[in-house]
C-alpha positions in Angstrom: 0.0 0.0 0.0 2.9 2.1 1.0 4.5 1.5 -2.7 1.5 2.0 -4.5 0.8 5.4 -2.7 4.4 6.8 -3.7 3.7 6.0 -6.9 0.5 8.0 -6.8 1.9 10.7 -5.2 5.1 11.0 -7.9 2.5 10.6 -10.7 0.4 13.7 -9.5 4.1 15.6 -9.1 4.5 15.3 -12.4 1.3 16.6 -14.0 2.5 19.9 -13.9 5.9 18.9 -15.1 3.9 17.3 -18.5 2.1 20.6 -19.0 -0.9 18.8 -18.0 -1.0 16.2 -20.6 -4.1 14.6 -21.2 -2.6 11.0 -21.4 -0.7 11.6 -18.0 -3.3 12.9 -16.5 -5.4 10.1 -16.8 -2.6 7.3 -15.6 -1.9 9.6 -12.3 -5.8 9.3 -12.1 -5.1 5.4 -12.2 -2.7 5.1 -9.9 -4.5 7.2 -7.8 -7.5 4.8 -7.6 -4.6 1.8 -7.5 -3.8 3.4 -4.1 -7.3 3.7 -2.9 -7.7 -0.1 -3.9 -4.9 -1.1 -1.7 -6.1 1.4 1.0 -9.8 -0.4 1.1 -8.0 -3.6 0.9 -6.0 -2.3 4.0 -8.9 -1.1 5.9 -10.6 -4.2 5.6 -7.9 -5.1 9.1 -9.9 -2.7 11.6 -12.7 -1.7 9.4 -15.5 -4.2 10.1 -18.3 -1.6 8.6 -20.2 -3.8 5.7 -22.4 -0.6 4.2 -20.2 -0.9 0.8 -18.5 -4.5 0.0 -14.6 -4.3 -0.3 -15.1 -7.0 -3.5 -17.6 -4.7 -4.5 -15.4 -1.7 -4.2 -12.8 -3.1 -5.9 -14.4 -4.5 -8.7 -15.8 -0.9 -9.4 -12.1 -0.1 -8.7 -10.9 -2.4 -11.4 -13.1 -1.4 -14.2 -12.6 2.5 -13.9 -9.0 1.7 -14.0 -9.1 -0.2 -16.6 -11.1 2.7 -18.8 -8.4 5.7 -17.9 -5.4 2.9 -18.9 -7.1 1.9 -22.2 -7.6 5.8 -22.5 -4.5 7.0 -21.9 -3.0 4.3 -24.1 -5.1 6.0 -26.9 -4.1 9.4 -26.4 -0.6 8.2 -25.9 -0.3 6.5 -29.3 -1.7 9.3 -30.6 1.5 11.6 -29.7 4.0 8.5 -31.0 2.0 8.9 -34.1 2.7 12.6 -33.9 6.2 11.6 -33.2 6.6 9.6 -36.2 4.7 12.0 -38.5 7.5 15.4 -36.9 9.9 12.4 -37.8 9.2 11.9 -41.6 8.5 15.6 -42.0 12.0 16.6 -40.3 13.9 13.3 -42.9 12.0 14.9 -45.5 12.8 18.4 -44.7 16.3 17.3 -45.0 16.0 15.3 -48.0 15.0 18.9 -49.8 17.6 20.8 -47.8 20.1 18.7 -49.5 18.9 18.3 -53.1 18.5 22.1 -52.7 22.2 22.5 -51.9 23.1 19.9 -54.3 21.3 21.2 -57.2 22.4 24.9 -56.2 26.4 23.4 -56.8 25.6 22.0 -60.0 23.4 24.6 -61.4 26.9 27.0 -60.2 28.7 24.1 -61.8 27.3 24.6 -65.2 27.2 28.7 -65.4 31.6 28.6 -64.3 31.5 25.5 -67.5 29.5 27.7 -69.7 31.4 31.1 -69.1 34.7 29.2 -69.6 33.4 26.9 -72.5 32.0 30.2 -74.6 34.3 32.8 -72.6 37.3 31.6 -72.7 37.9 29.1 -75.5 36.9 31.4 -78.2 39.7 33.6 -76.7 42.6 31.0 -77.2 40.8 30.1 -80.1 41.0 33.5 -81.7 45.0 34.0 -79.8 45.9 30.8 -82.1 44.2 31.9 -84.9 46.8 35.3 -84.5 49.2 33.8 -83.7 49.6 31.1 -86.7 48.7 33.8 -89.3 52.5 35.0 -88.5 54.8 34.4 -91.5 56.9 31.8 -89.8 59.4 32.1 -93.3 60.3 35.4 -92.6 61.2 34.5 -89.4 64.6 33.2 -87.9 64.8 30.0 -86.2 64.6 31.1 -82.6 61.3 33.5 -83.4 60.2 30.1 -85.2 60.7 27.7 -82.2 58.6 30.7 -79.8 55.7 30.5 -82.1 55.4 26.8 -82.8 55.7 26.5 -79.3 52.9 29.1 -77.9 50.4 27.5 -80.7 51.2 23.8 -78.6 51.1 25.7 -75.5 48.1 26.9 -76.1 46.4 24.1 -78.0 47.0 22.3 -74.2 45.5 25.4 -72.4 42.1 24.6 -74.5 41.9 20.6 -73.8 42.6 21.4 -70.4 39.8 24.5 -70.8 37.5 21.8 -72.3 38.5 19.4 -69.9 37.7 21.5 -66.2 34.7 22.8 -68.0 33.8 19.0 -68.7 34.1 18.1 -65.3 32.2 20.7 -64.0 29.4 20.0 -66.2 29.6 16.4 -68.2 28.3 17.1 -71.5 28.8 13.2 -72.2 26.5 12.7 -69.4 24.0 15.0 -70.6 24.1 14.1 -74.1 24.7 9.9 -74.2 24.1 8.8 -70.3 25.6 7.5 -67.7 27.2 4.4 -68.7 29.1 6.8 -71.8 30.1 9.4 -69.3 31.9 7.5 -66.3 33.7 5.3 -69.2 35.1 8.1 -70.6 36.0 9.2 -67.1 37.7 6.3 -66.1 39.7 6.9 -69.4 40.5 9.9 -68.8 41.8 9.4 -65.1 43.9 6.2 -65.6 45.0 6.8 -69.1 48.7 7.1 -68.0 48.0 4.9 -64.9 49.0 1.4 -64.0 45.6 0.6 -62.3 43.2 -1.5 -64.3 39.4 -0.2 -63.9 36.8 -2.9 -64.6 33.1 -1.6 -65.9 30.6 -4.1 -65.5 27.2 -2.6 -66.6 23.8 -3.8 -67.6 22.2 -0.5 -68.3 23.3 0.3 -71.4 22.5 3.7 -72.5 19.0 3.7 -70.5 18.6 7.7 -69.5 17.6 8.2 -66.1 16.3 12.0 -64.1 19.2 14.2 -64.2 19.4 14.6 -60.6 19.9 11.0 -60.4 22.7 10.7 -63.1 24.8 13.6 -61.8 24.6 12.7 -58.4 25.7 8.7 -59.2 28.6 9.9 -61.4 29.6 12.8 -58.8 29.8 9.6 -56.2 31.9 7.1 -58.7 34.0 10.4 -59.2 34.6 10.7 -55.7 35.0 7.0 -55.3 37.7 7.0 -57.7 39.6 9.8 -56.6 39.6 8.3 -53.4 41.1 4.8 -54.7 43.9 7.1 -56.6 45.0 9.5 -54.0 44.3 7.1 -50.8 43.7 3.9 -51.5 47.0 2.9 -53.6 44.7 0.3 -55.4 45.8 -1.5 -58.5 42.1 -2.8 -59.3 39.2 -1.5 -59.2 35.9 -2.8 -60.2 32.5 -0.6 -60.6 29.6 -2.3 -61.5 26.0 -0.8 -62.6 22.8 -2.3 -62.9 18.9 -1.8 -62.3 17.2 -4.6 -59.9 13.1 -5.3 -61.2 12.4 -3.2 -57.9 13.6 -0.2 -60.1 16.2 0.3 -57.9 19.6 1.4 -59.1 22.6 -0.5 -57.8 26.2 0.8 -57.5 29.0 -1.7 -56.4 32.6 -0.6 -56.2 35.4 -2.4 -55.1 39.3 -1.8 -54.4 42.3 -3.5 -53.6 43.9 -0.9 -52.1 44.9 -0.4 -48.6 41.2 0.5 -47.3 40.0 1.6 -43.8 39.8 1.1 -40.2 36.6 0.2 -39.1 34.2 3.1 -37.6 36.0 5.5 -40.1 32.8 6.0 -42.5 30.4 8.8 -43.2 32.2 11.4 -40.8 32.9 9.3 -37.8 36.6 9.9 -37.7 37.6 13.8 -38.6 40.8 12.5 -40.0 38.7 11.0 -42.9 37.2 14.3 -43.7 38.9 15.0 -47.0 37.8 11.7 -48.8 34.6 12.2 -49.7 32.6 10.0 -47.5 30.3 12.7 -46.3 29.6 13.8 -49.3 28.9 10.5 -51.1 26.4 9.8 -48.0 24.7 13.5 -48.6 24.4 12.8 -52.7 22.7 9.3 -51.7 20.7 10.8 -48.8 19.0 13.4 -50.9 18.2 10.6 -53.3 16.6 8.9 -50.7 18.8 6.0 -51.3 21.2 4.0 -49.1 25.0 3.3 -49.1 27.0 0.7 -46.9 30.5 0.1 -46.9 32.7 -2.6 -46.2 36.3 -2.1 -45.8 39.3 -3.1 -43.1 42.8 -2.3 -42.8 45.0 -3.9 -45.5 41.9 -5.8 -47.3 40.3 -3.3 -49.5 37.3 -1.0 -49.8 33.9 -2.3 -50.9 30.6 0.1 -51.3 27.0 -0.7 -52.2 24.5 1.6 -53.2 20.9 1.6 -53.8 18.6 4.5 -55.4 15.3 4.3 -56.7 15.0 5.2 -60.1 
C-alpha cells in the first residue's frame, strides 16, 4: 500500500511537469484509484463496517481503472504517431535541404562551364588563330621555335579548358548517359595509370532524371579519386545495374589499402577530406542507401541503392 501510494503521489508531481497532458493525467488518475484499492483492501484489518462491499469496491475499482489505462493508451499513441509524423517531415525536410544544396552546386557548376566553355575558348581560339597567321618564313629559327611553341602551349590550355569545364558540367552525361560518361572518365583518369578499372554494366544507355545521373557519377567520381589519391589500389571494379524493384545499384570495389573500421560517413575527422560525407549526402537526398565494407589492408567495398 505504502509503494502504490508513492507511486500515486510522484504521478500527480508530475502533471505539472507534463504541461498537463491529457494521457498523464489520466494514468496519475489510475494510480491514484490503484492506491485507494490497496487502501480499502487495508482497511478491511480494523474496518469491520459492511455498508459498501470491499469486493464490490474493488471490482468498481478495477473497471474504472481499466477505462483511464485503455484511454490514456489511446491518447498516448496518438503523440508516438505525432512523433513519427515530426519524424518523416523533419527526414523529408532534410531530403529537400540537400537536393536544394546539391542542385544549387551544380546549377553553379554549369554557369563557371558555360562562361569558360563560350568565354574563354573562343579567346585561345582566336590568340591561335593570330598567332599562326604570323609568316613563320620570314622568321629566324629562334622566333620560329617561340611561335610553334605558344600555338602547342596553347592548343593544351584549350583541352585542359575543355577538360575542367567538362568536369564541371559532363556534356557526355548530358548528351549519351551515364554508362558513356563514367567510361570516358575512367579513361581519362587512368589513361597514364598502371591501375586497371573494370566496368561491369547492364544499363546500357537507358537515361535516367538528371538529378539522379549527376549525383551517381559525382559519387563514382569521388570513389575514384579516393582509390587514386588514398587507397594505392591497383584494381578497381564498378559495377552498374537496375534490380526489377527499379532500384539502381552501384558496387565498387578496391584492392587498395582500405580503412579502419568506424571511419565511414564522418565518424573519424581525420577521414574528412575523402569524400565519405559527401557520397552519404548525394545518396541521402536521393533517398537511397549506401554501406560500406572495408578493413585495414583488405580493401574497400561500397553498395549503393537509389530508386530510379
Amino acid at each position: 500500500m505504502i509503494i502504490q501510494l508513492s507511486t500515486a503521489i510522484v504521478a500527480v508531481s508530475m502533471v505539472r511537469r507534463t504541461r498537463y497532458n491529457v494521457s498523464w493525467i489520466l494514468i496519475s488518475i489510475a494510480f491514484v484509484l490503484m492506491a485507494l484499492e490497496r487502501l480499502v483492501e487495508f482497511s478491511s484489518f480494523f474496518w469491520q463496517t459492511k455498508i459498501i462491499a470491499k469486493e464490490e469496491v474493488n471490482s468498481w475499482l478495477g473497471i474504472l481503472i481499466s477505462i483511464l489505462m485503455l484511454i490514456s493508451l489511446y491518447y498516448i499513441r496518438q503523440i508516438f504517431n505525432l512523433q513519427d509524423q515530426l519524424e518523416a517531415m523533419r527526414k523529408t525536410s532534410e531530403k529537400r535541404m540537400l537536393m536544394g544544396i546539391i542542385q544549387g552546386e551544380e546549377n553553379a557548376r554549369r554557369t563557371i562551364a558555360g562562361d569558360l566553355h563560350d568565354g574563354m575558348g573562343p579567346l585561345l581560339s582566336s590568340v591561335k588563330m593570330i598567332i599562326s597567321s604570323a609568316d613563320t618564313k620570314k622568321m629566324n629559327p629562334e622566333n620560329r621555335k617561340i611561335v610553334e611553341q605558344t600555338c602547342t602551349v596553347i592548343d593544351e590550355a584549350i583541352v585542359t579548358l575543355r577538360e575542367i569545364s567538362n568536369h564541371l558540367s559532363p556534356h557526355l552525361l548530358k548528351n549519351f548517359g551515364l554508362v558513356k560518361a563514367i567510361e570516358t572518365l575512367t579513361k581519362q583518369l587512368f589513361a597514364n595509370s598502371p591501375i586497371k578499372v573494370v566496368l561491369h554494366s547492364d544499363i546500357s544507355a537507358k537515361r535516367y532524371n538528371y538529378d539522379v545521373e549527376i549525383n551517381v557519377y559525382r559519387i563514382v567520381t569521388e570513389l575514384l579519386n579516393n582509390s587514386v589519391k588514398h587507397a594505392g589500389a591497383e584494381t578497381i571494379e564498378l559495377g552498374l545495374k537496375e534490380e526489377l524493384n527499379h532500384r539502381l545499384m552501384v558496387d565498387y570495389r578496391d584492392d587498395g589499402k582500405g580503412m579502419k573500421p568506424g571511419c565511414f560517413f564522418g565518424q573519424d575527422p581525420s577521414f574528412s577530406g575523402m569524400g565519405l560525407d559527401n557520397i552519404y549526402s548525394r545518396v541521402t537526398s536521393l533517398d537511397g542507401s549506401v554501406s560500406v565494407d572495408s578493413s585495414q589492408g583488405k580493401g574497400f567495398y561500397a553498395h549503393i541503392e537509389i530508386p530510379v
